[in-house]
N, C-alpha and C positions, 0 to 999 in steps of 0.2 A: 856330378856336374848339373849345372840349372841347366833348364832349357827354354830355348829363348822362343820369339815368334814363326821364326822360319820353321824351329824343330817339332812343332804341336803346343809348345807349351800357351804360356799368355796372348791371349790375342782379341782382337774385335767381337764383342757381345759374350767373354768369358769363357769361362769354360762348358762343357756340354757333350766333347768327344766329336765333334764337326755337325752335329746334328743341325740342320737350320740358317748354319752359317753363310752361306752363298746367301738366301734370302734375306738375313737382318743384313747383309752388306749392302747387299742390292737397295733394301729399303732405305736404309742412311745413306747412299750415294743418289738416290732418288730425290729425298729429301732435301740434299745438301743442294742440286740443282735446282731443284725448283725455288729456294730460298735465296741461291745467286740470283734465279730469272727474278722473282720479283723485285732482288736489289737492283738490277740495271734498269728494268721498267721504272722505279721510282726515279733513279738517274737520269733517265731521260727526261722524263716527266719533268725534271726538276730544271734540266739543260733546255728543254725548251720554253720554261714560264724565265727564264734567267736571257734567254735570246730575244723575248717579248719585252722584256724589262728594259734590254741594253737598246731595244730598236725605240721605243716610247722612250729613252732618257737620248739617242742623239737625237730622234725629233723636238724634243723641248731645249736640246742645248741648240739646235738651229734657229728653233723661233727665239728664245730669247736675243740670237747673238744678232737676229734683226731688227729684235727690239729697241737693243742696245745701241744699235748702229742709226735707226732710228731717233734714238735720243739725242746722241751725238749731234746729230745735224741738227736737232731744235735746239740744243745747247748755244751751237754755236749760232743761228738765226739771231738768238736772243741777248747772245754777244754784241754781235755786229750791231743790233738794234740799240744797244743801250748805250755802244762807246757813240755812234751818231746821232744819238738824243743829247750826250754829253756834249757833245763839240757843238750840237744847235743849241745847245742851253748857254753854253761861255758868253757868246755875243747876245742873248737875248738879254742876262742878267746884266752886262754892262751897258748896255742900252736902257735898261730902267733902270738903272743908278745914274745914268746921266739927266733923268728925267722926262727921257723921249717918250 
């Protein structure tokens, strides 16, 4: 019959008859954590320039939407200004076609 991990046979760092073994585990479980820690470090790192990013893009979607709002109303000033320039002009121009 083979013999599996549980029984001595194949396992973490090969064969060797258990010589070392608690240490190379320990050293690759070592490893494997501190290779997590620096992936969440970067995560964060990365969660926070992405919170910097979202806070500087609703501050520009605010200024613009004043901008905007802004415009809106010169829009419309310029409306008003030019339908009441039109209605002064109707009777101006038939006044000098009459030759007043």
């Amino acid at each position: 019959m083979a013999a599996g991990p549980a029984t001595g046979g194949a396992s973490w760092g090969g064969g060797g008859g258990g010589v070392g073994k608690p240490d190379q585990l320990a050293e690759a479980a070592a490893s494997v954590v501190a290779s997590l820690k620096q992936g969440v470090d970067r995560l964060q790192l990365s969660h926070q320039a992405t919170q910097a990013n979202l806070g500087r893009a609703g501050g520009n979607l605010t200024s613009s939407l004043a901008k905007i709002e802004g415009f809106e109303v010169d829009i419309k000033k310029a409306s008003d200004k030019y339908v009441f320039m039109q209605k002064v002009r109707g009777p101006l121009r038939r006044t000098q076609h009459k030759g007043i």
